[in-house]
VOVEXLO-140906 format. One line per field, with one value per atom (N, C-alpha, C, O): residue number from 1; atom name; x, y negated, z. Coordinates in Angstrom, 2 decimals, always signed. Layout:
REM residues N
k: NUM / ...
a: CA / ...
X: X / ...
Y: Y / ...
Z: Z / ...
REM end
This chain:
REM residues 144
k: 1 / 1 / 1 / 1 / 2 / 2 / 2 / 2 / 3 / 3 / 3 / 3 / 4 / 4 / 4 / 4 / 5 / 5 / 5 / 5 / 6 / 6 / 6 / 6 / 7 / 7 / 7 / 7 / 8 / 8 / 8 / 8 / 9 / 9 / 9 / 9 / 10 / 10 / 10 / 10 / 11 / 11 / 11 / 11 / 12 / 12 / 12 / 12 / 13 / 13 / 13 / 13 / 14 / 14 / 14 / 14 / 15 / 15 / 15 / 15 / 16 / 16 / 16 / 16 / 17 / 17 / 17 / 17 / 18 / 18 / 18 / 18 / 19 / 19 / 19 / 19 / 20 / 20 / 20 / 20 / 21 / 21 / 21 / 21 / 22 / 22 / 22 / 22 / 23 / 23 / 23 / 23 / 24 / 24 / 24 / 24 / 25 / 25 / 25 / 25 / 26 / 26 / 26 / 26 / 27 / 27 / 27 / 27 / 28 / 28 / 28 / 28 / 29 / 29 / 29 / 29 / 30 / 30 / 30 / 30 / 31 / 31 / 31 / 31 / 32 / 32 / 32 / 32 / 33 / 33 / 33 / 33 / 34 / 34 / 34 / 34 / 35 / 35 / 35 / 35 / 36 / 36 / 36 / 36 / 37 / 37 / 37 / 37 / 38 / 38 / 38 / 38 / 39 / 39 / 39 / 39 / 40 / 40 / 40 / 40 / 41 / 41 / 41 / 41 / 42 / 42 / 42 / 42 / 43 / 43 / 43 / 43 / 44 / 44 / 44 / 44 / 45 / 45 / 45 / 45 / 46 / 46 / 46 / 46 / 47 / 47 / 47 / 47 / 48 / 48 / 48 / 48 / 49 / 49 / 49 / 49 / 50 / 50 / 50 / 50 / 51 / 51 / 51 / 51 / 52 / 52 / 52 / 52 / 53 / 53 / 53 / 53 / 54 / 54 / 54 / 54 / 55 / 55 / 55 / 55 / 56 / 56 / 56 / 56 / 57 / 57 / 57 / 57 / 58 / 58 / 58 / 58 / 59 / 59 / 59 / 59 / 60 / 60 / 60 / 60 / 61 / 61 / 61 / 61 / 62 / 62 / 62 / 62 / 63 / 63 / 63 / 63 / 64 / 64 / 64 / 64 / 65 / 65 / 65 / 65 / 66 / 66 / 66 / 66 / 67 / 67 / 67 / 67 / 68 / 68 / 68 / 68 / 69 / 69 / 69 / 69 / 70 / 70 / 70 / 70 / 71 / 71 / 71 / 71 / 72 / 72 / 72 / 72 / 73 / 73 / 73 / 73 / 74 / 74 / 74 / 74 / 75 / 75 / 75 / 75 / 76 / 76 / 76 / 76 / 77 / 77 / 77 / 77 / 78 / 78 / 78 / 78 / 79 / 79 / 79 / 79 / 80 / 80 / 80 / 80 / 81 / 81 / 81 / 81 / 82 / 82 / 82 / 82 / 83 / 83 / 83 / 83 / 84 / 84 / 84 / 84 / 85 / 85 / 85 / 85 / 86 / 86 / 86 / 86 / 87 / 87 / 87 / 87 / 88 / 88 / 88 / 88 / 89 / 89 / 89 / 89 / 90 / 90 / 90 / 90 / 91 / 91 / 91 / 91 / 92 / 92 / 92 / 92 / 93 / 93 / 93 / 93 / 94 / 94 / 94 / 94 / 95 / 95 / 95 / 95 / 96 / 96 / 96 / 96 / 97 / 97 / 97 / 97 / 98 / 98 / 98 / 98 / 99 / 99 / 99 / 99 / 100 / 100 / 100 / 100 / 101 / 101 / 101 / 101 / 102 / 102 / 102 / 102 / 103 / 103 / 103 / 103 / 104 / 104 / 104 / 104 / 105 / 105 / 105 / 105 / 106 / 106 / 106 / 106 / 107 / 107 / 107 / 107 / 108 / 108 / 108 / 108 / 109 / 109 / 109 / 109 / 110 / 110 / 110 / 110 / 111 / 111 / 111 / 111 / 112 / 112 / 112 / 112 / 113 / 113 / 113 / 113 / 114 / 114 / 114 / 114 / 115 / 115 / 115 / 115 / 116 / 116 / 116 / 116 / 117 / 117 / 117 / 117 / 118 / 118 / 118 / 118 / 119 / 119 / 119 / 119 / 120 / 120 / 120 / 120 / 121 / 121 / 121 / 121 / 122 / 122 / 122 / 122 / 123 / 123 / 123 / 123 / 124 / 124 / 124 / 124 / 125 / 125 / 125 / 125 / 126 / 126 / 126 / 126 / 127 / 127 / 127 / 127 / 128 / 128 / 128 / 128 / 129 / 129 / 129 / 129 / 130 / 130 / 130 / 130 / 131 / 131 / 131 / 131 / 132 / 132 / 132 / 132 / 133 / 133 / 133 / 133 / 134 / 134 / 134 / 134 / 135 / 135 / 135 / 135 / 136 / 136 / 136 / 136 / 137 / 137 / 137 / 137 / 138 / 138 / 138 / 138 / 139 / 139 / 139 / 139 / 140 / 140 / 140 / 140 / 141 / 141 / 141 / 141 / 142 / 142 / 142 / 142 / 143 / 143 / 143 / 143 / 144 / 144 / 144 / 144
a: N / CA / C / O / N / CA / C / O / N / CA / C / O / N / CA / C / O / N / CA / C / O / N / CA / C / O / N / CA / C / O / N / CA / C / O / N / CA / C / O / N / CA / C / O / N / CA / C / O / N / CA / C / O / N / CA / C / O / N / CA / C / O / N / CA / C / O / N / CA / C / O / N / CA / C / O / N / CA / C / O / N / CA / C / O / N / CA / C / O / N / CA / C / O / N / CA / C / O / N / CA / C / O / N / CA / C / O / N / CA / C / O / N / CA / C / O / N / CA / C / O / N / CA / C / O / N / CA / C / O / N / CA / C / O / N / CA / C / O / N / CA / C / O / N / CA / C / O / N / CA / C / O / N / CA / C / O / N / CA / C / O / N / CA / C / O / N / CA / C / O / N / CA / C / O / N / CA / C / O / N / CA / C / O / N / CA / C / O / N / CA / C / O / N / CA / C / O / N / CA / C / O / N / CA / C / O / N / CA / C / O / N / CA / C / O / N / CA / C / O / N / CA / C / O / N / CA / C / O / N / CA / C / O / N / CA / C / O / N / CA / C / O / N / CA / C / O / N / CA / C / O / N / CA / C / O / N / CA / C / O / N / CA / C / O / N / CA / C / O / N / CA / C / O / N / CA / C / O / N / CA / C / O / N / CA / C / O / N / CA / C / O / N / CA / C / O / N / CA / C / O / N / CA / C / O / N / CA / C / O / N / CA / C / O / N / CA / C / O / N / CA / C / O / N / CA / C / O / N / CA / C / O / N / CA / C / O / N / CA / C / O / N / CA / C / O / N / CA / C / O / N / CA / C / O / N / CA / C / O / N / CA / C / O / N / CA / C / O / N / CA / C / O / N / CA / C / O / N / CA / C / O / N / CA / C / O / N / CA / C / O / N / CA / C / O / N / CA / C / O / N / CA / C / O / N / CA / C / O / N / CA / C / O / N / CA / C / O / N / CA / C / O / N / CA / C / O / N / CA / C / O / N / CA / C / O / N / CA / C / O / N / CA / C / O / N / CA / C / O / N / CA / C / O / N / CA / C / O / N / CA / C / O / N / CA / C / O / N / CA / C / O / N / CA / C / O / N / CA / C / O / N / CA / C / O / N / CA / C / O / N / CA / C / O / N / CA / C / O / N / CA / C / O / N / CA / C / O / N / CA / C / O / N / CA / C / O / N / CA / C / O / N / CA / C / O / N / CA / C / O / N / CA / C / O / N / CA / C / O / N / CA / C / O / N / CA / C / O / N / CA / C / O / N / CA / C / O / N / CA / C / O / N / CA / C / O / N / CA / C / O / N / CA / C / O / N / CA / C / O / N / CA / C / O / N / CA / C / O / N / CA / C / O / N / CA / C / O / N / CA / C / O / N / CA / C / O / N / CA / C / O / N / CA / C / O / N / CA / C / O / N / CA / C / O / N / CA / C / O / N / CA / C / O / N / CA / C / O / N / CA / C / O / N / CA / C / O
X: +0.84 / +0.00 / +0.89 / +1.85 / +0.60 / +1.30 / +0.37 / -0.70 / +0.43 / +0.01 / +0.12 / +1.11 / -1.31 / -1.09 / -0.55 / -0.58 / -0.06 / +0.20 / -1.44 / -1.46 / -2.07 / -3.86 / -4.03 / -4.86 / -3.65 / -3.66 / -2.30 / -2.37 / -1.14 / -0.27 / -0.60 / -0.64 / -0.81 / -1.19 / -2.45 / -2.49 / -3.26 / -4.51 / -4.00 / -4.61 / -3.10 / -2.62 / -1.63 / -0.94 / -1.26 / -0.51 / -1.02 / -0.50 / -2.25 / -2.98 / -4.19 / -4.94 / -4.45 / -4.96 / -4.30 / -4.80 / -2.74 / -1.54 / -1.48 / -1.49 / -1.41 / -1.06 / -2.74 / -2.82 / -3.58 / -5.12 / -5.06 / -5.12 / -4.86 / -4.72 / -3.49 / -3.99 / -2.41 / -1.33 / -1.68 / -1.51 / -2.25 / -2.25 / -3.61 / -3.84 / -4.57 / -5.94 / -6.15 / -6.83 / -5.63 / -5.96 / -7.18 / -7.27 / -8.37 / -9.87 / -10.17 / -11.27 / -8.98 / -9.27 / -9.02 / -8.04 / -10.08 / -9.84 / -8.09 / -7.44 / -7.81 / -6.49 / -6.97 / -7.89 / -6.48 / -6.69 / -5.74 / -4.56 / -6.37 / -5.53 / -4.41 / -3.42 / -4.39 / -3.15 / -1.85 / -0.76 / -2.38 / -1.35 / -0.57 / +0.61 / -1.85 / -1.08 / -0.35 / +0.55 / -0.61 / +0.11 / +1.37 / +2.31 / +1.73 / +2.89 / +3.73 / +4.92 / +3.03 / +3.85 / +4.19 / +5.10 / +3.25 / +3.35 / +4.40 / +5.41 / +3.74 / +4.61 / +3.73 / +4.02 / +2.77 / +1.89 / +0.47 / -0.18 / +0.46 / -0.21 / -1.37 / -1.72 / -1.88 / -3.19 / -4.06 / -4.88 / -3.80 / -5.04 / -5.50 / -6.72 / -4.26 / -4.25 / -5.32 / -6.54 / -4.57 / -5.36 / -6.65 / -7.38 / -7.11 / -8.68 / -9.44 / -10.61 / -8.87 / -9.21 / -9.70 / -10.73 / -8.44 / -8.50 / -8.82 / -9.15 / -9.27 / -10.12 / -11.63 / -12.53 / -11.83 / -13.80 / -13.86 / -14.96 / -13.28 / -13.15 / -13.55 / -14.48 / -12.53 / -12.51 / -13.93 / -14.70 / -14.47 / -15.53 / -17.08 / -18.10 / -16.76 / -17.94 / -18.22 / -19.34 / -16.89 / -16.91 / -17.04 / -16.94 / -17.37 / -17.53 / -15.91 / -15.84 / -15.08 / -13.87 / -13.37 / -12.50 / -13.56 / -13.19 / -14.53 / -15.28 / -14.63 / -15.65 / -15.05 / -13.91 / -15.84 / -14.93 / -15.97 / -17.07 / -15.08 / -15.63 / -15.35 / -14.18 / -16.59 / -16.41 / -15.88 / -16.09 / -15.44 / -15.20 / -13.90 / -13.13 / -13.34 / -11.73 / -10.86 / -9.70 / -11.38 / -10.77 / -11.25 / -10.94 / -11.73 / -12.30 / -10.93 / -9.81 / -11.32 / -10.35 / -11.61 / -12.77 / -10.42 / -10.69 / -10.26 / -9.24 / -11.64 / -11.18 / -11.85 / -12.83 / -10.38 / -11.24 / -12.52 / -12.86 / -13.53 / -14.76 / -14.63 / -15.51 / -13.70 / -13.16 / -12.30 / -11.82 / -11.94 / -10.06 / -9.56 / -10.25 / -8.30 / -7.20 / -6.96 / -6.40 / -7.49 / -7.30 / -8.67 / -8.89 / -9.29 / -10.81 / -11.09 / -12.02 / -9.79 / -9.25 / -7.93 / -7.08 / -8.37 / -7.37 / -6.50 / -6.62 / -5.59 / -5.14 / -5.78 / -6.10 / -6.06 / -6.89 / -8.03 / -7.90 / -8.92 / -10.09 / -9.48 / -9.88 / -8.63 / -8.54 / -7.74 / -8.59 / -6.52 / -6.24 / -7.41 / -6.98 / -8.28 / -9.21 / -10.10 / -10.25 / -10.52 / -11.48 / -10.38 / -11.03 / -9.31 / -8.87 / -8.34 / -8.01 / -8.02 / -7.52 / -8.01 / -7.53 / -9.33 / -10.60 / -9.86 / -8.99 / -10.11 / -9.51 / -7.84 / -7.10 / -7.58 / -6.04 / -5.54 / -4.31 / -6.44 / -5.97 / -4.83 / -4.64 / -4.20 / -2.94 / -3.61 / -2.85 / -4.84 / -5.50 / -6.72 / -7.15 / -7.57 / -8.61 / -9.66 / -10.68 / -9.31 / -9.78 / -9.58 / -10.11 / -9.05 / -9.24 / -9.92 / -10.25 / -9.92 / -10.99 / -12.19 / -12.73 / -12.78 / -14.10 / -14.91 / -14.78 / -16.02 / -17.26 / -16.89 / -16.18 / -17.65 / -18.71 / -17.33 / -17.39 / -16.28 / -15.15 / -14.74 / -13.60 / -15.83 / -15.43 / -14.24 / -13.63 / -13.79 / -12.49 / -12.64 / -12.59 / -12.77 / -12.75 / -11.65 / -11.70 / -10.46 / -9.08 / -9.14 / -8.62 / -9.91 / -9.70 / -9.95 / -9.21 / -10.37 / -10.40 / -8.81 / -8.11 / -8.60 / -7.12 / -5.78 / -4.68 / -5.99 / -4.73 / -4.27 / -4.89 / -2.99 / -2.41 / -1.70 / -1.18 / -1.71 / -0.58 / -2.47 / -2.52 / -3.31 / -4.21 / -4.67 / -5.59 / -3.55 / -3.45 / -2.44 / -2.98 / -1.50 / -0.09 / -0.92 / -0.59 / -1.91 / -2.48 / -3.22 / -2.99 / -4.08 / -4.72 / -4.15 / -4.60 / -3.00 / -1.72 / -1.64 / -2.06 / -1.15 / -0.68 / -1.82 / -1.78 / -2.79 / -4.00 / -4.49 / -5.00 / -4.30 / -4.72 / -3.52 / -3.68 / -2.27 / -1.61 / -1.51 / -1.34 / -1.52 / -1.69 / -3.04 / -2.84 / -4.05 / -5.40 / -4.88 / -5.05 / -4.41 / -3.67 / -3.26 / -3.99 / -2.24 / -1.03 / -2.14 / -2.13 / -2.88 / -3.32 / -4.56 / -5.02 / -4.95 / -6.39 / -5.98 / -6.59 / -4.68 / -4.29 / -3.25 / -2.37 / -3.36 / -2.42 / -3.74 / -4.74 / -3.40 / -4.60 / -3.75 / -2.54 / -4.44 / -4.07 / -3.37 / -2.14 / -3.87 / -2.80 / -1.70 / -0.53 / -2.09 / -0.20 / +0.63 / +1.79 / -0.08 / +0.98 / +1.54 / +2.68 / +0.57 / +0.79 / +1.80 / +2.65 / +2.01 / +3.01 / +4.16 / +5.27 / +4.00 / +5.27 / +5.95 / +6.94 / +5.32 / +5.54 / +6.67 / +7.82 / +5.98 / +5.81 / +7.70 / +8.65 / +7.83 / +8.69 / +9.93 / +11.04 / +9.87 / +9.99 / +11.00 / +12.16 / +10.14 / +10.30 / +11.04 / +11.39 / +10.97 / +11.97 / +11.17 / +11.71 / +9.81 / +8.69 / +8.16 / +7.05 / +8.79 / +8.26 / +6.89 / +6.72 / +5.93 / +4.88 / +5.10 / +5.27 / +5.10 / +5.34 / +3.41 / +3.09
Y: +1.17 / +0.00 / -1.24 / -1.35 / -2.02 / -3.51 / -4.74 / -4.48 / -5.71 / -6.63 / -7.98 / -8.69 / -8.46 / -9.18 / -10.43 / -10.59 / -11.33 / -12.27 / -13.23 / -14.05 / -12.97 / -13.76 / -12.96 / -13.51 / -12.31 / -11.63 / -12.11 / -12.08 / -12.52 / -13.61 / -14.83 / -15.48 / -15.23 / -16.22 / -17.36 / -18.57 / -16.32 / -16.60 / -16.11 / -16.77 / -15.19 / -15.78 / -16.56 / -16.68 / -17.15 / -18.14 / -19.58 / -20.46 / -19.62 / -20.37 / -20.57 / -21.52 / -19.58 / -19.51 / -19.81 / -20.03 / -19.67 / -19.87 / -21.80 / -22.52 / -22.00 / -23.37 / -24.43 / -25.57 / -23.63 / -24.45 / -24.89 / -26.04 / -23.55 / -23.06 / -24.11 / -24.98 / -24.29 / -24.94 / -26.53 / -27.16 / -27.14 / -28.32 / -29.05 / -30.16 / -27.94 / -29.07 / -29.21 / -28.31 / -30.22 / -30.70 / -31.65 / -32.69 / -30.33 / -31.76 / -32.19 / -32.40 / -32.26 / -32.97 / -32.20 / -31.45 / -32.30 / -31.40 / -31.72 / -32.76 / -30.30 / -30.42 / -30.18 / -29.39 / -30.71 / -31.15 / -29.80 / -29.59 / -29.16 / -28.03 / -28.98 / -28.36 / -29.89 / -31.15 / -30.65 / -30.09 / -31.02 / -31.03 / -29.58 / -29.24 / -28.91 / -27.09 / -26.76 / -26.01 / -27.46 / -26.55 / -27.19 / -26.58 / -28.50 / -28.73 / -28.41 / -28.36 / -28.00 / -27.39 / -26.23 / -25.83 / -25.40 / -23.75 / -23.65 / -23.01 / -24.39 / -24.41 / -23.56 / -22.80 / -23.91 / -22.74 / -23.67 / -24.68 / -23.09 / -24.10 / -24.60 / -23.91 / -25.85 / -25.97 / -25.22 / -24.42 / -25.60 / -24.46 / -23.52 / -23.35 / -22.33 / -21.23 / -21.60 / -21.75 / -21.69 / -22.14 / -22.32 / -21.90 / -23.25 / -23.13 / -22.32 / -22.42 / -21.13 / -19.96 / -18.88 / -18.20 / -18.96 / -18.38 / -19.01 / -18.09 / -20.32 / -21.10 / -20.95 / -21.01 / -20.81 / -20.24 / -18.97 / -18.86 / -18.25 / -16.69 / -16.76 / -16.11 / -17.81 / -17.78 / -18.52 / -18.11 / -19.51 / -20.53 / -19.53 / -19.61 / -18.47 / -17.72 / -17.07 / -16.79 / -16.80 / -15.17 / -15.59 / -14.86 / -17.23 / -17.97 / -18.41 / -18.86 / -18.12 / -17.99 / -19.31 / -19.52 / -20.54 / -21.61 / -22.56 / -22.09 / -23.94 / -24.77 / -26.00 / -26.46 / -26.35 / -27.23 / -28.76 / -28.73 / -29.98 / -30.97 / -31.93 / -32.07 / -32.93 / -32.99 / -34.77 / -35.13 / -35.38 / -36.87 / -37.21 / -36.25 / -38.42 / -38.90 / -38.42 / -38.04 / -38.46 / -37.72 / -36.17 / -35.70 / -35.46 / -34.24 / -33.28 / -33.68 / -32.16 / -31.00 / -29.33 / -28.95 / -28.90 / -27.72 / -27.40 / -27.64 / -26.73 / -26.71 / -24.76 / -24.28 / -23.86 / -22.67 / -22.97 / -24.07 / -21.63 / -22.10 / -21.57 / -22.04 / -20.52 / -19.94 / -20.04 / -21.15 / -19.72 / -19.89 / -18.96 / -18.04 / -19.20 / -18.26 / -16.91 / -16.05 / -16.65 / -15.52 / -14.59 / -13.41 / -15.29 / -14.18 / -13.67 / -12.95 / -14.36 / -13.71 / -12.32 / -12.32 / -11.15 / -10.61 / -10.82 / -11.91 / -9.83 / -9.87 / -9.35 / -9.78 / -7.81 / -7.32 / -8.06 / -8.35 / -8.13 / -9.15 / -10.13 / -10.30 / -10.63 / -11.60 / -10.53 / -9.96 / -9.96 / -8.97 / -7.99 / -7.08 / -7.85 / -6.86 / -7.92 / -7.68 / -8.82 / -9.89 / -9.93 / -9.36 / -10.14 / -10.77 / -10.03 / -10.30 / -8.67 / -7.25 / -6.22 / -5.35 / -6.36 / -4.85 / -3.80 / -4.04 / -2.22 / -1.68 / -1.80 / -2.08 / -1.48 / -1.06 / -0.19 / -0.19 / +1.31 / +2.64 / +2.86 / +2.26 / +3.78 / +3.99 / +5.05 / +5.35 / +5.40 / +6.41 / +6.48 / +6.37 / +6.68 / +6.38 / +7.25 / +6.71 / +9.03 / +9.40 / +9.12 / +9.95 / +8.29 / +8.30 / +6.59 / +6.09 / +6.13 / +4.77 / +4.91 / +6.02 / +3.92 / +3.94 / +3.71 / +3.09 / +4.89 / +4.69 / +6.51 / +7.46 / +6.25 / +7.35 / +7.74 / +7.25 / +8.67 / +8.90 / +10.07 / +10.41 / +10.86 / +12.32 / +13.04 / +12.44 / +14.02 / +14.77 / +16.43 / +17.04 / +16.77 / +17.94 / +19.16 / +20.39 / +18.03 / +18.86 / +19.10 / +20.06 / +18.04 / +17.39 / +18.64 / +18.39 / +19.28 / +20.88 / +21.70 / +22.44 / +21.34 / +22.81 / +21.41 / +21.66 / +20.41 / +19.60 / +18.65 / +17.83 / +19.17 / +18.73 / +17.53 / +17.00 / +17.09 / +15.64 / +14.40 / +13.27 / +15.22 / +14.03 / +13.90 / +13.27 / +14.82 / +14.51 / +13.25 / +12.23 / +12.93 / +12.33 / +10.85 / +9.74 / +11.10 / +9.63 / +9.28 / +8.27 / +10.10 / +9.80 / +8.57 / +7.58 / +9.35 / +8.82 / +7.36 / +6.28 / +7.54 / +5.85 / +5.18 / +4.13 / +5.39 / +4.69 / +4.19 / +3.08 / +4.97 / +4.81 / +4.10 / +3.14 / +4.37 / +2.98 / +1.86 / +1.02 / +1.40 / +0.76 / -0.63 / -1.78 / +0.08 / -0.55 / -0.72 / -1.68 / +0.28 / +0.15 / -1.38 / -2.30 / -1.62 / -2.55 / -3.83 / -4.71 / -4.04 / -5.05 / -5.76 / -6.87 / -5.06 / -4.79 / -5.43 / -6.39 / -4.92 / -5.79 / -6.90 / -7.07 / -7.52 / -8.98 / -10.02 / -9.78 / -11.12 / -12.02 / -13.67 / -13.77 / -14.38 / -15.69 / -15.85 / -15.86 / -15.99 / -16.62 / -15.84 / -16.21 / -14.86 / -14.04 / -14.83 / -15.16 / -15.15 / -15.43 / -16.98 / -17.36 / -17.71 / -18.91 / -18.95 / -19.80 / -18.38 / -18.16 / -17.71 / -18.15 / -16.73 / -16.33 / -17.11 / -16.73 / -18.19 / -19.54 / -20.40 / -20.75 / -20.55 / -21.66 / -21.04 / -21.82 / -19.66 / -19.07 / -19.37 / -19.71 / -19.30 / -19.71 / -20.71 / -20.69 / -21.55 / -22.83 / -23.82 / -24.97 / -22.84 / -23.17 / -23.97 / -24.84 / -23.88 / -24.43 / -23.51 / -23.13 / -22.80 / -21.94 / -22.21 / -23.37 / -21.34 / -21.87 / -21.11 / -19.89 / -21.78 / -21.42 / -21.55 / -21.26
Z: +0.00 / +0.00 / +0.00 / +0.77 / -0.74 / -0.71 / -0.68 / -1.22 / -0.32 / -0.06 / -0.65 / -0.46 / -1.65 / -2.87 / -2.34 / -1.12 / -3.08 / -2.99 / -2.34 / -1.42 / -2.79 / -2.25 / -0.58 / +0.14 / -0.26 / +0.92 / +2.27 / +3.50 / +1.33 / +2.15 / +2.08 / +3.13 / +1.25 / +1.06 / +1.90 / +2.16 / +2.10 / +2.74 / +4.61 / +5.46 / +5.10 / +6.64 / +6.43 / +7.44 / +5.55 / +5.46 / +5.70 / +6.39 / +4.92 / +5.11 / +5.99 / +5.77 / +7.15 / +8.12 / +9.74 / +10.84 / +9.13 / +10.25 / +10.59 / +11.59 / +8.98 / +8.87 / +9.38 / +9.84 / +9.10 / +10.15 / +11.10 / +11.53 / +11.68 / +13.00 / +13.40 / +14.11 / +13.25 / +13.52 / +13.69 / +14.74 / +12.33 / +12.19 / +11.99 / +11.53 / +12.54 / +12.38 / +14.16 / +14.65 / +15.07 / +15.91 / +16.48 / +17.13 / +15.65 / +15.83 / +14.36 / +13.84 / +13.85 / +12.51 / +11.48 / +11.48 / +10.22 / +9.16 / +8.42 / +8.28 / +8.08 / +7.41 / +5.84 / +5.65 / +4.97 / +3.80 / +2.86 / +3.10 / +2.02 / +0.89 / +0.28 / -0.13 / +0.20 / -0.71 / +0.70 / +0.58 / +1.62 / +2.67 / +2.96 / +3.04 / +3.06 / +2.89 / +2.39 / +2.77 / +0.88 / -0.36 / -0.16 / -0.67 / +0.59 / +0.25 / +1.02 / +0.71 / +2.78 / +3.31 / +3.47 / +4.20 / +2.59 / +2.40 / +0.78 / +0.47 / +0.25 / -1.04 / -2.06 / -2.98 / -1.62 / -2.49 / -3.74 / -3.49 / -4.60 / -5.79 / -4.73 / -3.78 / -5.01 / -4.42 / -5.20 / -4.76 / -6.79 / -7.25 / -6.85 / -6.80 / -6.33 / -5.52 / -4.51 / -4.63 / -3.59 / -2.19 / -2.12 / -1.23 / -3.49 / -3.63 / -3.80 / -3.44 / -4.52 / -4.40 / -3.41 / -3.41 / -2.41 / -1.12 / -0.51 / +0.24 / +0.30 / +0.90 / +0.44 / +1.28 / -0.56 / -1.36 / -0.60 / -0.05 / -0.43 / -0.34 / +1.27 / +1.76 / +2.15 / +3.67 / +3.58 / +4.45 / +2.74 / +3.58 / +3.36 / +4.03 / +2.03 / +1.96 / +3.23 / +3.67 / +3.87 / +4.83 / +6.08 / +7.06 / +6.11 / +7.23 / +8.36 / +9.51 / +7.58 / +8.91 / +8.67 / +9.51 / +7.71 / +8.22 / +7.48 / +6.62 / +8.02 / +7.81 / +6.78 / +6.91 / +5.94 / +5.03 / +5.75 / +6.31 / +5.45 / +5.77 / +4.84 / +4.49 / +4.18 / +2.51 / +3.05 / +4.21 / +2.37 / +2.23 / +2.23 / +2.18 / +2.26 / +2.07 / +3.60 / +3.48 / +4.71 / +5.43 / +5.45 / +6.54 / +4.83 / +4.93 / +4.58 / +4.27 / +4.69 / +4.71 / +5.26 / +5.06 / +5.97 / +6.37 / +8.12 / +8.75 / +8.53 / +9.92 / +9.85 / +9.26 / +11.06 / +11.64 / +12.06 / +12.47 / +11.91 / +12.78 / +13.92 / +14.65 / +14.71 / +15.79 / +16.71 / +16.52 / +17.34 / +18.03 / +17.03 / +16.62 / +16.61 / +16.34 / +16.84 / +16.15 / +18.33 / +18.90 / +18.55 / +18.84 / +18.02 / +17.70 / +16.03 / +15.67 / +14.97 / +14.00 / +14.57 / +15.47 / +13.40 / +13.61 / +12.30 / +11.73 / +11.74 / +10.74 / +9.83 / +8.73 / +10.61 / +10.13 / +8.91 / +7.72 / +9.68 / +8.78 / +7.73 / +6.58 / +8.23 / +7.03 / +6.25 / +5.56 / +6.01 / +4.58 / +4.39 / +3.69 / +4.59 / +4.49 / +3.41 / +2.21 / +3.95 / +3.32 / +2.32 / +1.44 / +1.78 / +0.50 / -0.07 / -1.23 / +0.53 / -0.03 / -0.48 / -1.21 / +0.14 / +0.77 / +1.23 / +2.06 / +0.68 / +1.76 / +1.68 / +0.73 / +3.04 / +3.66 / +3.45 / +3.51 / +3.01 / +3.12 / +2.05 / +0.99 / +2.55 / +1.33 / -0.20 / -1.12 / -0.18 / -0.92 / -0.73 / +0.41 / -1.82 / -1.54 / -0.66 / -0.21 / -0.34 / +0.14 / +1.89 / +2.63 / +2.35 / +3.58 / +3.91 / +4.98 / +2.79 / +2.71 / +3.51 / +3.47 / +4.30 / +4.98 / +3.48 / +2.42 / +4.33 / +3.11 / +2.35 / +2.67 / +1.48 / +1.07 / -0.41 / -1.53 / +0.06 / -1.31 / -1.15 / -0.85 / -1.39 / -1.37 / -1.81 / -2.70 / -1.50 / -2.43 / -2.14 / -1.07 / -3.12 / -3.36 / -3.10 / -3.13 / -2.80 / -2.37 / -0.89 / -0.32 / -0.24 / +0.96 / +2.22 / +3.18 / +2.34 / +3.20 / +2.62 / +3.30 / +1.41 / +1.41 / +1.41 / +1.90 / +0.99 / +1.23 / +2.60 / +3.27 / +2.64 / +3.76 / +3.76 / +4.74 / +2.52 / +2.60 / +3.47 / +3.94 / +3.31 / +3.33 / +5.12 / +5.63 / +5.82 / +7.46 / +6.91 / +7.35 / +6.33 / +6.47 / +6.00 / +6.41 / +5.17 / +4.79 / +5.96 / +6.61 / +6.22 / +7.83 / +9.17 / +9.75 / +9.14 / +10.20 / +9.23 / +9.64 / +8.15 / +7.98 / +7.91 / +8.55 / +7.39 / +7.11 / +8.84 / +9.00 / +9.85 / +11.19 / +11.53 / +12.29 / +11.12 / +11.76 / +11.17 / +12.05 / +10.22 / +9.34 / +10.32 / +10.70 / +10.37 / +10.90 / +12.92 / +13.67 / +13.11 / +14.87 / +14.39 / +14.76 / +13.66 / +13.78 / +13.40 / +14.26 / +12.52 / +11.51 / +12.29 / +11.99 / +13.14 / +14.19 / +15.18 / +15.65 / +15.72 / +17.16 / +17.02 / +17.86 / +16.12 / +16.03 / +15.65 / +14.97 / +16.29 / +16.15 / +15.23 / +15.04 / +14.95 / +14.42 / +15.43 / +15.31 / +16.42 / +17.37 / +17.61 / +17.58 / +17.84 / +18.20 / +16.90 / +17.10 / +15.40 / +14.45 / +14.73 / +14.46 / +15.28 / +15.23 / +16.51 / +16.27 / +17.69 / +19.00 / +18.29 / +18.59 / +17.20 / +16.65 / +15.51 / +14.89 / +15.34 / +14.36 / +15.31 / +15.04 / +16.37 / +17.20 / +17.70 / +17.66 / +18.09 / +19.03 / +17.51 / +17.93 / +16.24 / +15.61 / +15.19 / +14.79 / +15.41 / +14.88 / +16.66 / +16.90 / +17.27 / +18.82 / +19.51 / +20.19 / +19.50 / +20.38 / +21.15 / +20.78 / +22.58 / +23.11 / +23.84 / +24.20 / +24.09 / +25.00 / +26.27 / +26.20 / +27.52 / +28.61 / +29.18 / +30.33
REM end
C-alpha cells in the first residue's frame, strides 16, 4: 500500500489548520505557500474535507478555512481513508462485502490480515494533534 500524494497532502494540510488558524480562518493562498503545495491542488483536497464535514470554510476577504473539531478528535486514520478509501494492502481483507474464493485454502491471506490490522492499529491511534506536537517538538517548540 502507498500513499497518494492527495492523501499527504490533505494531513498536510490539516496539520497546517490546525497549527495556524488561531480563531481565525487560514486562507488556501497562505497554505500553499507554506506547504509548497499548488493551491489548485489544495482546492481539491479542501472540497473533499468541507464535503466530509472535517473543516468549515468561511467565505469573504478575510475568509479562509477553519477545523470544525479539536485536532485531537481527527485521527489519521479518517482523514487517509477519506482521500484514499480503503487502507488494506489487498482487496480481500478490505471492509465490506469482497469475497475470495481462495480465501479458506490460502495462507498468505493470514499475512495480509496482520498488515492490514496494523496498518489501521497505527493510523487509528495517532490524532491531528499528536501530528501537530510532533511539528511543534519539531520545529523546537516543546509543550510542557
Amino acid at each position: 500500500m502507498k500513499i497518494s500524494t492527495k492523501g499527504r497532502y490533505a494531513l498536510r494540510l490539516m496539520i497546517d489548520l490546525a497549527m495556524n488558524s488561531v480563531g481565525e480562518p487560514v486562507s488556501l493562498k497562505d497554505v500553499a505557500k507554506r506547504q509548497g503545495i499548488s493551491e489548485k491542488y489544495l482546492e481539491q483536497i479542501i472540497s473533499v474535507l468541507n464535503r466530509a464535514g472535517y473543516v468549515k470554510s468561511i467565505r469573504g476577504a478575510q475568509g479562509g478555512y477553519l477545523l470544525r473539531r479539536a485536532p485531537e478528535e481527527y485521527t489519521v486514520g479518517m482523514i487517509l481513508r477519506l482521500t484514499e478509501g480503503s487502507l488494506a494492502p489487498v482487496t480481500c481483507v478490505e471492509d465490506g462485502d469482497f469475497p475470495c474464493e481462495r480465501q479458506e485454502n490460502c495462507v498468505t491471506v493470514i499475512l495480509w490480515k496482520k498488515i492490514n490490522d496494523a496498518i489501521n492499529s497505527v493510523v487509528d491511534s495517532i490524532t491531528l494533534q499528536d501530528l501537530v506536537d510532533w511539528q511543534n517538538e519539531k520545529n523546537g517548540q516543546y509543550i510542557i
